[in-house]
N, C-alpha and C positions, 0 to 999 in steps of 0.2 A: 504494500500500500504506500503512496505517495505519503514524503513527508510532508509536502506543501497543499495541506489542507486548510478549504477557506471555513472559517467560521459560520455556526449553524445556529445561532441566537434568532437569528431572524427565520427561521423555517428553512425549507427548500423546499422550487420548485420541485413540482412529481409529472414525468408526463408518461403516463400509465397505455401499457399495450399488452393484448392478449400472447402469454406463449415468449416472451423474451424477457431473458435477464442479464442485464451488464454485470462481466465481473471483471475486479479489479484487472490492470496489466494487460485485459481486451480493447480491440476498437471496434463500436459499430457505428456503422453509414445506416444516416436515415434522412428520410424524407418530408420533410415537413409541410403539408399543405392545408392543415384547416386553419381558423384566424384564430381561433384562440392559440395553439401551439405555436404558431410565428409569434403572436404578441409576447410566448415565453423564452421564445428563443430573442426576439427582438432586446426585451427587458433583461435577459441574461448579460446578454452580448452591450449594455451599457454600463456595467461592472467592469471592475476592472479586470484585466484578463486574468489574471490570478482564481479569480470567480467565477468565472466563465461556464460554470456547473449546474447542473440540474442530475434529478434524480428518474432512473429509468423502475417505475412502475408496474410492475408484475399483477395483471388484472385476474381475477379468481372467479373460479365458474360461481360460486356461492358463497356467503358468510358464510365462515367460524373461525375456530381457534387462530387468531393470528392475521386474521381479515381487518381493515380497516377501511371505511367509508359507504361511501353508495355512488357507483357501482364500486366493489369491494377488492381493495390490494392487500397485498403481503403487506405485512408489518417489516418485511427485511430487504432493501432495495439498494441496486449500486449506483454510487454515483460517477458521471462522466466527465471530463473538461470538453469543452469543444477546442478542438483543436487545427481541423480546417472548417473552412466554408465557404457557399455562393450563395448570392441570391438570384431568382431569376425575374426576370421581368414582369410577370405576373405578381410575387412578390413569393414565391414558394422557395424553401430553404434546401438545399444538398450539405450535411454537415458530418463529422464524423466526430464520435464523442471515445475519449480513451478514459478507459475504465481508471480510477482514481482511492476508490477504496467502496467499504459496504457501511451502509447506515443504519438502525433501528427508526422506524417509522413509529410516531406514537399520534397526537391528537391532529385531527386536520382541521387546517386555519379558515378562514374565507377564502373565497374564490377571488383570486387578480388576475382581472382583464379575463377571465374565462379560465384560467387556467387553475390547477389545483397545489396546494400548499400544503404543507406538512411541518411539524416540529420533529427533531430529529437528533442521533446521537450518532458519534462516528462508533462503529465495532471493528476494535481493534483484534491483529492476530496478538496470537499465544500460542508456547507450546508445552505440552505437559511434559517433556522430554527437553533436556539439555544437552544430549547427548550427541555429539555430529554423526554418528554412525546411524541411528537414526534414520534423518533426513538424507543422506545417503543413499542407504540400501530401499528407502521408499519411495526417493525421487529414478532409483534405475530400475525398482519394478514397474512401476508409471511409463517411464519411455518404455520398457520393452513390449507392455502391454497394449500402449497404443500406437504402437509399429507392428504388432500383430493384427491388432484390428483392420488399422487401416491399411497396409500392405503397401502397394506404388502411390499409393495418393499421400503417404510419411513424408513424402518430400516437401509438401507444404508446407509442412507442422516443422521446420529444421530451427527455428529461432526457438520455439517450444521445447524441442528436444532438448538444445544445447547445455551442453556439460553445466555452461556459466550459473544458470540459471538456480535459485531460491528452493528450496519447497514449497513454498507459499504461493509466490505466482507461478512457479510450475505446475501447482494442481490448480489454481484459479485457468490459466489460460487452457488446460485442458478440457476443462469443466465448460467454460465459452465455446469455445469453439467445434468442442466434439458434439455429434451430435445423440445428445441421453436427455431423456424423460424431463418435460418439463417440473412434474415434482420434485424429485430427485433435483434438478439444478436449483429451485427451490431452498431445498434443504440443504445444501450446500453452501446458498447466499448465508443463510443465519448459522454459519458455524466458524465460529472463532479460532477452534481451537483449530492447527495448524494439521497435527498429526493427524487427530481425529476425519478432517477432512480429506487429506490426503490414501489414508485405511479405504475408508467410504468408495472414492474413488477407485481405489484397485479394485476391490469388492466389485463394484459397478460393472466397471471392465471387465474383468472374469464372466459374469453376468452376460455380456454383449458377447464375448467370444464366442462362447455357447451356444448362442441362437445365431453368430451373426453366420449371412447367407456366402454362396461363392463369392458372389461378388462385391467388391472392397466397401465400408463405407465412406459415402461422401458427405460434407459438413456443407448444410446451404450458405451460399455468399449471398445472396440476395439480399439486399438493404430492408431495412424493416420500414412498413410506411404509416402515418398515424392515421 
């Protein structure tokens, strides 16, 4: 998770979609064309760019445990910076937002300019191990697994892969990017703990090997559109 986190006194935007969750260390391209979501990206984008953030909203077929509003999200959502952008002439936005860290959602504000607001807290990692060996041997069961899955389309995933890389957004950018059960990535947004999500993850994967079919899977690139 980014150190350079803006301050959450003031809510954060939420701009809520069925079936997508940003997590941290990911980028996703989206599209923005209804007027209330430009007026949130407009108002974002007159922050300074440090702030440049909004929260991607994970919309839920029904209340309960862990729902918040009407129509009802996760209480556990990632937040993104915007990082490029266009506008078009029409006034509709092309943006890509990099994933920034994960926030606890708690009461929702009033609506500004149409759009939805939230009070919010950053959730920070942890890990219940200290131990580098640890994160080690769980970050090269993680690559071997999803180089199993995925087969020739691994090559995508080569930043993912890379030795360099954390625990922490090693298992967040597989968790984005691969394509697993929207609950499941769900539950993974609300879990802190480092190892625990990481375990989950292989678990998952094992899971996916087992059913998965001859052919390789692929991760949609398709920009999400509100």
């Amino acid at each position: 998770m980014s150190n350079d986190l803006p301050e959450l006194h003031d809510g954060i935007p939420v701009f809520p979609l069925p079936g997508i969750t940003l997590f941290p260390h990911t980028q996703l391209p989206l599209h923005i064309f209804e007027e209330r979501y430009r007026n949130l990206v407009e108002d974002t984008l007159r922050k300074p760019e440090s702030e440049h953030c909004f929260a991607m909203g994970s919309v839920l077929d029904s209340p309960g445990p862990g729902a918040l509003g009407d129509p009802p999200v996760s209480c556990f959502a990632g937040v993104g910076r915007i990082t490029e952008y266009s506008r078009t002439p029409d006034g509709r936005f092309m943006l890509v937002l990099q994933g920034i860290g994960r926030v606890r959602l708690s009461d929702e504000r009033a609506l500004c300019n149409g759009y939805r607001v939230f009070s919010a807290e950053w959730l920070k990692d942890f890990h219940t191990s200290h131990e580098p060996s640890w994160d080690a041997n769980l970050g090269m069961e993680l690559k071997t697994l999803a180089v199993a899955l995925l087969r020739e389309q691994a090559e995508k995933f080569r930043r993912v892969l890379s030795d360099s890389l954390e625990l922490g957004p090693l298992t967040d950018m597989l968790c984005g990017y691969l394509p697993f059960p929207p609950d499941f990535k769900l539950e993974q947004m609300g879990t802190a703990n480092v190892i625990g999500r990481a375990a989950a993850t292989i678990s998952q994967l094992e899971r996916m090997l087992n059913e998965a079919p001859a052919k390789p899977m692929q991760p949609d690139d398709a920009p999400a559109e509100n």
